[in-house]
C-alpha positions, 0 to 999 in steps of 0.5 A: 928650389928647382933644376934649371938649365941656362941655354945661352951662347953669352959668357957674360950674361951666364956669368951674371944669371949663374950668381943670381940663380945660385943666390936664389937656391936654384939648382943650375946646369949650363948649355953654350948652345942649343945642342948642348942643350937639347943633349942634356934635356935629354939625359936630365930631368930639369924643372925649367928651362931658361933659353935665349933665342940668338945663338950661332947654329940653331936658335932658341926657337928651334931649340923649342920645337925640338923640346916640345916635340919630344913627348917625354920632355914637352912639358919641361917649363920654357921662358924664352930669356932674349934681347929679342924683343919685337912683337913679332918674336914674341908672338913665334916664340909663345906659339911654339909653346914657350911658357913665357917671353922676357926681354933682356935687360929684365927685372931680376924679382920678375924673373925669379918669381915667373920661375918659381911660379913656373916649377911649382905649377910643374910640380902640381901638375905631376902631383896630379898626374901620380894620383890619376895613376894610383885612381886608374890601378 
């Protein structure tokens, strides 16, 4: 279905979304920290990220920035997964870039279906972007 990493500080919740992505043939990859995470964005190739935002050390936002300010991995889809949920969050979150913003507790088919969506449009976009290489030759 697609490489996802899950960037979260909670065992519990990564517990809970490893069954459900895994019972939705999502190809999983787990970070317990935004280091880890941005380590891993930067050795892989993924389809999509799934980022909380409270985490000890560096938060989601911070993780965000870093993804979007590295040109070879900016366009990796982000949706920020959080109990944060105020409008003010939101708002810092979808303006530094994030794709989209669930609060949890979240609706499980609402999930799945912004991911699928998410790395499909990621997918057509690089479809794209190899034919204007192969019209540009």
């Amino acid at each position: 279905m697609g490489k996802v990493l899950v960037i979260d500080d909670d065992e519990d919740f990564l517990s809970m979304i490893k069954l459900l992505l895994s019972l939705n043939n999502f190809d999983l990859d787990i970070a317990n920290s935004g280091f880890e995470g941005l380590a891993k964005i930067d050795s892989n190739n993924y389809d999509l990220v799934l980022l909380d935002v409270m985490m000890p050390q560096m938060s989601g936002f911070d993780v965000l920035k870093m993804i979007r300010s590295n040109q070879k991995k900016f366009d990796i889809p982000v949706i920020l997964l959080t109990a944060k949920g105020e409008k003010e969050d939101i708002i810092e979150g979808i303006s530094l870039g994030a794709n989209d913003y669930i609060t949890k507790p979240f609706e499980t088919e609402i999930l799945i279906a912004k991911m699928k969506g998410l790395i499909k449009l990621k997918e057509l976009q690089e479809e794209i972007k190899e034919k204007n290489k192969m019209l540009e030759t």
